[in-house]
C-alpha positions in Angstrom: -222.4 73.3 -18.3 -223.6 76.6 -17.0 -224.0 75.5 -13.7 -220.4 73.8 -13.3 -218.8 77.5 -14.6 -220.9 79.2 -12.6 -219.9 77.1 -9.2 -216.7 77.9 -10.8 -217.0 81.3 -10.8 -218.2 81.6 -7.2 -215.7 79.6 -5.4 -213.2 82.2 -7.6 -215.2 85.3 -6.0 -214.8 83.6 -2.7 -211.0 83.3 -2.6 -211.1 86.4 -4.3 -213.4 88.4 -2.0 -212.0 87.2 1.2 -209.2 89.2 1.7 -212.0 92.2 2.0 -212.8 91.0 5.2 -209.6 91.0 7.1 -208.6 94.3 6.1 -208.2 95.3 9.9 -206.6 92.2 11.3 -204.1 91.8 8.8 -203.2 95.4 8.9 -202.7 94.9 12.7 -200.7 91.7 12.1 -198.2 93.5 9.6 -198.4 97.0 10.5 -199.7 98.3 7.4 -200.9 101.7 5.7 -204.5 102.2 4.0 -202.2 102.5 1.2 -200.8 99.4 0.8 -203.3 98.0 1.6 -205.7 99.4 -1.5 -202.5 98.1 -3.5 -203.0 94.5 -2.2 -206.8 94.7 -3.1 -206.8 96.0 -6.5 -203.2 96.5 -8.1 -202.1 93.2 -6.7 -204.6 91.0 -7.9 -204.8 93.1 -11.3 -200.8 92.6 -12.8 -202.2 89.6 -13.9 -205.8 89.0 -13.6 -205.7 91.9 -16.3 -203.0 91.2 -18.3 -202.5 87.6 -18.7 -206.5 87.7 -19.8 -205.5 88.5 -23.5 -203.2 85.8 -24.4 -205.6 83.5 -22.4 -208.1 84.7 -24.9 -206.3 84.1 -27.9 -205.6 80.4 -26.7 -209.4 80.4 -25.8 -210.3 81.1 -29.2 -208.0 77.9 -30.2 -207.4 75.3 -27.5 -209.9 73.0 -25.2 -211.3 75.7 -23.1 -212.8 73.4 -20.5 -208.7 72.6 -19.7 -207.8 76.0 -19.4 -210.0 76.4 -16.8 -209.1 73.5 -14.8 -205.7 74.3 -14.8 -206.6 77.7 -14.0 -208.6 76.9 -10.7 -206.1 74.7 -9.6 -203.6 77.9 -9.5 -205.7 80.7 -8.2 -206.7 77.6 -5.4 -203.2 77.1 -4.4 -202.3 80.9 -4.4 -205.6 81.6 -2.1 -204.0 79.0 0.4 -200.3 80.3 0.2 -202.2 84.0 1.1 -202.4 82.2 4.2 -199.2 81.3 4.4 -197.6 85.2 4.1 -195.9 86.0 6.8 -195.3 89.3 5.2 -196.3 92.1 2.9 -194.5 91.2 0.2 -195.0 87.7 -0.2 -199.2 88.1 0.4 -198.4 90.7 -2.6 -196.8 88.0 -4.6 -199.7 85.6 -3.6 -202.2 87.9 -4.7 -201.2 88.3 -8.1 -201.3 84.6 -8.6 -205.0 84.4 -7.7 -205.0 87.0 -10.7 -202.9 84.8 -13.1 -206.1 81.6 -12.3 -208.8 83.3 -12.3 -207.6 85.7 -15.4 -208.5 82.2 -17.3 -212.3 81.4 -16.3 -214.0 84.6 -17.8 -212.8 84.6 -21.4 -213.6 80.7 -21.7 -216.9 80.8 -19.9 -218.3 83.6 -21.8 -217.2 81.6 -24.9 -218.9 78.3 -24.5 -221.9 79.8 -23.5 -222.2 82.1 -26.5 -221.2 79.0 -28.6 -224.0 76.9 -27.0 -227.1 79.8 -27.3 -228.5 82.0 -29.8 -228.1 85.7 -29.4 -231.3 86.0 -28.1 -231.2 83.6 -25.5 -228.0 84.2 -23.9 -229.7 86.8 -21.2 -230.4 83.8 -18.8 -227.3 81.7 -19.1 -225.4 84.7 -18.5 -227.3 85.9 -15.8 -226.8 82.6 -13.9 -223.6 83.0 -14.5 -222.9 86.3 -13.2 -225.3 85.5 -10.2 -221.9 84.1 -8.7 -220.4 87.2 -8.5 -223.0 88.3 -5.7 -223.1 84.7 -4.5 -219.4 84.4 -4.1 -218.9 87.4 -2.2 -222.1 86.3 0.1 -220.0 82.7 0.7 -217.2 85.0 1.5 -218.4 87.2 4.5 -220.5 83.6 5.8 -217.0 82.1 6.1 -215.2 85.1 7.2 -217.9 85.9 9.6 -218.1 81.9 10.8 -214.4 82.1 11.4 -213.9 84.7 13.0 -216.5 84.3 15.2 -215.2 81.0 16.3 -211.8 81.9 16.5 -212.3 84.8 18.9 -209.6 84.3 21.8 -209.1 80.6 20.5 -205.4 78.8 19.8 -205.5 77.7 16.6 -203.2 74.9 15.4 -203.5 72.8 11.9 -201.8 69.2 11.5 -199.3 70.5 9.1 -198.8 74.4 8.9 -199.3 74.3 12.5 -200.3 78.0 14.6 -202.2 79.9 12.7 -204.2 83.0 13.0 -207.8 83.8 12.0 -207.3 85.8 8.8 -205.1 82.9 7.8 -207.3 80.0 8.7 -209.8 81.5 6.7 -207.6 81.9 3.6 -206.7 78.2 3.9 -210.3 77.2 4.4 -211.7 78.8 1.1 -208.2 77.4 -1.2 -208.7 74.4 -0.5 -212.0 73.2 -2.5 -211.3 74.7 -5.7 -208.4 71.9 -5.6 -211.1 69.3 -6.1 -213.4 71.0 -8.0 -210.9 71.8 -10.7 -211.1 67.9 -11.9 -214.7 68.4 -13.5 -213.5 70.7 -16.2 -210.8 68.0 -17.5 -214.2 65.9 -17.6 -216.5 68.1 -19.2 -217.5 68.3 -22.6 -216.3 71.1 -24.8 -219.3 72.9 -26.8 -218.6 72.9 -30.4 -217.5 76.2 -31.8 -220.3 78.7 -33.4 -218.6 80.3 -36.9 -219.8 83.5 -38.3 -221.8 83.3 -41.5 -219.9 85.6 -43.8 -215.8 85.9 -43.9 -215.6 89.4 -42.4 -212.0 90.7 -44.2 -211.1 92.1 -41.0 -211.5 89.1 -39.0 -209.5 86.9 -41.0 -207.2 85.1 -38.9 -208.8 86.1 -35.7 -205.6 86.8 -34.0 -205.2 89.8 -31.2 -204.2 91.9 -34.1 -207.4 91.9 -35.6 -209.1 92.2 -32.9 -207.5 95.3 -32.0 -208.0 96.6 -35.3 -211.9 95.6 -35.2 -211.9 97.5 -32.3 -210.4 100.6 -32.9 -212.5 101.0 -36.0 -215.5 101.2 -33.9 -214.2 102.6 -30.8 -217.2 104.6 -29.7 -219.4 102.1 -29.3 -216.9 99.8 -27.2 -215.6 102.8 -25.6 -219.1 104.2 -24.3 -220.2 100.8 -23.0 -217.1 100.4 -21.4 -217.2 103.3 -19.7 -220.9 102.4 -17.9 -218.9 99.2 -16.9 -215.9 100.5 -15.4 -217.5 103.4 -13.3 -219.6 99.8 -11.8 -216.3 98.3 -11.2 -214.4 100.9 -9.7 -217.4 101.7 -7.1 -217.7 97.9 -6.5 -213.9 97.5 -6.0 -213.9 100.0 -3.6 -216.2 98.5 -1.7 -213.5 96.2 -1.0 -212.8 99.2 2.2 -216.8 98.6 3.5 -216.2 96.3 6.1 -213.5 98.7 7.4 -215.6 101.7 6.7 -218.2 100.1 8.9 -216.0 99.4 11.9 -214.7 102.7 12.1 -217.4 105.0 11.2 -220.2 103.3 13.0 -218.2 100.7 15.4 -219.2 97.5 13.5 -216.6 94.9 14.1 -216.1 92.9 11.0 -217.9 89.7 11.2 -221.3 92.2 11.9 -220.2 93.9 8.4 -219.6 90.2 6.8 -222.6 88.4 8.3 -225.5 92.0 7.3 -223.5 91.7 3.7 -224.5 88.0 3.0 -227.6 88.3 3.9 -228.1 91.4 2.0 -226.0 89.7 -1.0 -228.4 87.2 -1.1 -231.6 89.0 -0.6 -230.8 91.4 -3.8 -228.2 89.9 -5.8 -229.1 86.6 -7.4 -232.9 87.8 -8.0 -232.2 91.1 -9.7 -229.5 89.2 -12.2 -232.0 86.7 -13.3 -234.9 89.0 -13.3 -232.5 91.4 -16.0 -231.6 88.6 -17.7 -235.3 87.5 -18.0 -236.0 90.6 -19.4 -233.2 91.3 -21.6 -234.1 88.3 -23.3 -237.8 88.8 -23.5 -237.2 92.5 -24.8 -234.4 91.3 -27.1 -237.0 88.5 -29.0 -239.4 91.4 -29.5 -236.8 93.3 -31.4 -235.3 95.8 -28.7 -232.1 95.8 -29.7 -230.8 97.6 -27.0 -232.7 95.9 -24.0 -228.9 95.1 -22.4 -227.8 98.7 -22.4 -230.8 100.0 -21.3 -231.1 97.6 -18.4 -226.9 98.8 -17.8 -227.9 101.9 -18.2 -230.7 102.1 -15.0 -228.1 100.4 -13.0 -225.3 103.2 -13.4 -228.4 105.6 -12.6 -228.9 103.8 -9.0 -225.9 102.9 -8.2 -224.5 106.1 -8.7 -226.2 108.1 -6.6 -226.8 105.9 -3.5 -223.1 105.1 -3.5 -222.8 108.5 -2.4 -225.4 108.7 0.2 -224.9 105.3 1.8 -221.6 106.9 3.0 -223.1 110.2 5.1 -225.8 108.9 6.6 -225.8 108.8 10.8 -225.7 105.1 11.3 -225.1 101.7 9.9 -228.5 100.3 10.0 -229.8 103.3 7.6 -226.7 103.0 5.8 -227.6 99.1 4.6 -230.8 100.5 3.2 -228.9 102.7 0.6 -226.0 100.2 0.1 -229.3 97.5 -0.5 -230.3 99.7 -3.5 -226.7 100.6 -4.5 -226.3 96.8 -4.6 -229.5 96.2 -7.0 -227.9 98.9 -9.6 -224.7 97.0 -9.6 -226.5 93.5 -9.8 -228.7 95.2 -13.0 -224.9 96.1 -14.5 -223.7 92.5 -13.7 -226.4 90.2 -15.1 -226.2 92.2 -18.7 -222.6 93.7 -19.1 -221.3 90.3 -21.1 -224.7 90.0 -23.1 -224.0 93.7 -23.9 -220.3 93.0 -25.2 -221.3 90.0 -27.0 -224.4 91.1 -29.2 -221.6 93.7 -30.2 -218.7 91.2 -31.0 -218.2 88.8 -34.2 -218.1 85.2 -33.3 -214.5 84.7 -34.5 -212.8 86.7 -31.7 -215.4 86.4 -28.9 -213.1 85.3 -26.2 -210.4 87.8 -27.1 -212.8 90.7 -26.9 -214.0 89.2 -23.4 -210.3 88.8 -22.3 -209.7 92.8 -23.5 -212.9 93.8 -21.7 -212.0 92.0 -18.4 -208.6 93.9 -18.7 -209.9 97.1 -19.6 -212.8 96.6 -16.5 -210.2 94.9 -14.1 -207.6 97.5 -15.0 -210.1 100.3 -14.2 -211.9 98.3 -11.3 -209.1 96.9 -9.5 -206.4 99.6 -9.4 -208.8 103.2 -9.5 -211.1 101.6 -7.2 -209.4 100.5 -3.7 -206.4 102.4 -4.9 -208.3 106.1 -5.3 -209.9 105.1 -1.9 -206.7 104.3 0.0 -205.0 107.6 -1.2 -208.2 109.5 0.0 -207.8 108.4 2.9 -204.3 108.3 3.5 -203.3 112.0 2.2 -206.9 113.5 1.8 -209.6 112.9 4.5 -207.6 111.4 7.0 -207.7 107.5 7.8 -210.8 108.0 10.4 -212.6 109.7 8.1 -212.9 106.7 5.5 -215.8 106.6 4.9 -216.0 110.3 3.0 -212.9 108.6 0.7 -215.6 105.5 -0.3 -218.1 108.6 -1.1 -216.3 110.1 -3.1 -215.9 107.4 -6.0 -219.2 107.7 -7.5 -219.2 111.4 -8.0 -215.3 111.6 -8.7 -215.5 108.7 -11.4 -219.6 108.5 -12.5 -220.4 111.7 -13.9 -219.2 111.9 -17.4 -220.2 108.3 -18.5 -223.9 109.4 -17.0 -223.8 112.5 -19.1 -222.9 110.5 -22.1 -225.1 108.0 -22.5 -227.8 109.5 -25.1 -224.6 108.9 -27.4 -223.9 105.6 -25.9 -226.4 104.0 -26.9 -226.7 105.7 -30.7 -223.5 104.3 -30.7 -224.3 100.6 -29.4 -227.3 100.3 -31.8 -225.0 101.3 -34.9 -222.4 98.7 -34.3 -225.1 96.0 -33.6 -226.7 96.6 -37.1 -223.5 96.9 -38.5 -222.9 93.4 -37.5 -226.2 92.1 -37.9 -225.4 93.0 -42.0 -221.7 91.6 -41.7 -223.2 88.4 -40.7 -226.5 88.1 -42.2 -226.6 85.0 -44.4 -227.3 86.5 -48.3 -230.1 86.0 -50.5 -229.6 83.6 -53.0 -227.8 84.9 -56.3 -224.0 84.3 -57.8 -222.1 83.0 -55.6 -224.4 82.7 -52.9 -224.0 78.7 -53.2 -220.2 79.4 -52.2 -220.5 81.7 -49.2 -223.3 78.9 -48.0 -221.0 76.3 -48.3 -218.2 78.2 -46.4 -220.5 79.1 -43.7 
């Protein structure tokens, strides 16, 4: 099961990642601004991606999951291909979003089953394999990208039925098109049988989106602090989204250089620091660290932080990679323990609403700060050839405060997680212990 969601999950970080790449050619093709072009990476794909994740949640937390996925891949699939398709701003806009409204579905529903199918203290490595796609996807990404427009360099390109076609649109067709196929194992695979928790928590009854809100805004510091580690990760990564065109006109590096160093790179760093943290988090989690998640979270925002900075003002492209290597590892630390973070925090009963709020709150934050702030940098600030001080500027403008705060962060995370262990702790036998038993 874990391995189907998480080939799941990368083919959605390919056709999500890909328009990254052909930043510069598609600008050319439509005669667009830095500006709208941070609006197609981030507030684009984020309408719906972020939105449509809470009412996906709720039916999460009721329907067949493994169908809601399926359904899902099959429309971020066919959206990837219509990107393709745009033969203008507007409608790769409106194309965009629908990759959002898909892929909005897998995150809440795969966090879910795998929570229902391992105890607390061995989720670190099922959701580090899982979050291993995120790195893996975007490495698939620039390997296409590269591929393609390496072989399509001063090449005609015409398909049997959308006929002429340019690179950046053969390579949106080419990375659609298996998710199509793939989307027919979820209406095949079995559906985990849902965990309960052991006491009936007043606050939870009815588990709808009401309740969770109310849950959470009764202990909003400790969801608030972590969230705040999280969202300075996603707003840095989702700027990275301007790299390859940072490269190319900083240091000269034509895009499929960028794309082929970054899957290496991805590769090299990425899948082997998630499992490692997940590893740990488990193996410090069993010997009653509580807080083993955060604290691996925590040493990510400290590396990622700074060298997101530096990696930016260095004199070439080669010493840049070194620092964007290590910037990399810190946001691979925050990837592989984020989820195992928000769940040791969250009651069984609303579990894939609280994932579908925190991939709102994250994409929100991620999607529309992140290549947005960068695009208006450069646009109105630094001036477009100067991109590169725009990218630089993210960890310092956005990374600070959460840093600053974390001492109380994680006071915070280890109240709630006591707070819950006691909600749910089964009771010792006395009057009417035989009842709650029974119920559980």
């Amino acid at each position: 099961m874990v391995v189907v969601l998480t080939m799941a999950y990368v083919l959605s970080y390919v056709d999500r990642y890909m328009l990254n790449l052909l930043v510069e050619p598609i600008k050319a093709e439509m005669g667009l601004s830095d500006g709208q072009i941070g609006l197609l990476l981030g507030l684009a794909f984020a309408i719906f991606y972020a939105t449509m994740g809470l009412p996906l949640g709720w039916l999460a937390d009721r329907w067949r999951r493994t169908w809601i996925i399926g359904f899902g891949m099959i429309l971020w699939s066919v959206a990837t291909m219509a990107c393709g398709l745009a033969r203008n701003y507007w409608q790769l806009f409106l194309a965009r979003m629908h990759i959002g409204v898909g892929e909005a579905a897998l995150s809440p529903c795969a966090m879910s089953m795998i929570a229902d199918s391992f105890p607390a203290e061995r989720r670190g490595k099922p959701i580090a394999v899982y979050s291993t796609a995120m790195l893996l996807g975007s490495s698939i990404a620039s390997m296409v990208g590269a591929a393609i427009l390496v072989w399509t360099k001063n090449v005609d390109i015409v398909l049997p039925i959308f006929g002429e076609v340019q690179a950046w649109q053969l390579a949106f067709l080419a990375v659609g098109a298996p998710g199509l196929i793939f989307a027919g194992v979820f209406f095949l695979l079995r559906e985990p049988l849902r965990q309960t928790s052991t006491m009936d928590d007043p606050a939870l009854r009815g588990a709808n989106l009401n309740h969770m809100f109310a849950y959470v805004g009764a202990r909003w510091k400790p969801f608030a602090g972590f969230m705040s580690l999280v969202c300075v990760m996603t707003i840095c990564a989702y700027s990275h989204g301007w790299l390859a065109a940072a490269f190319e006109r900083t240091w000269g590096w034509p895009a499929e250089k960028y794309a082929a160093v970054n899957a290496v790179v991805l590769l090299i760093v990425g899948p082997p620091t998630i499992l490692l943290c997940g590893v740990f988090a488990d193996r410090f989690s069993q010997r009653g660290h509580k807080d083993a998640p955060l604290l691996i979270l925590m040493l990510g925002t400290l590396l990622h932080v700074p060298t997101g900075v530096i990696m930016m003002l260095v004199p070439s492209g080669e010493i840049a990679w070194v620092f964007l290597a290590l910037n990399l590892i810190g946001m691979a630390m925050i990837s592989a323990v984020n989820a195992l973070t928000l769940l040791n925090m969250t009651p069984a009963r609303i579990r894939a609403q609280m994932v579908a709020l925190y991939y709102m709150c994250m994409s929100l934050t991620g999607l529309i700060l992140g290549p947005g702030t960068v695009g208006f940098l450069s646009q109105y600030v630094f001036g477009e050839d100067r991109l590169n001080y725009a990218v630089a500027a993210m960890p310092v403008i956005y990374g600070i405060i959460p840093i600053l705060f974390m001492p109380a962060i994680r006071r915070w995370y280890l109240e709630q997680v006591a707070r819950l262990e006691a909600t749910e702790a089964v009771p010792a036998p006395g009057p009417g212990a035989q009842e709650v038993t029974q119920h559980a």
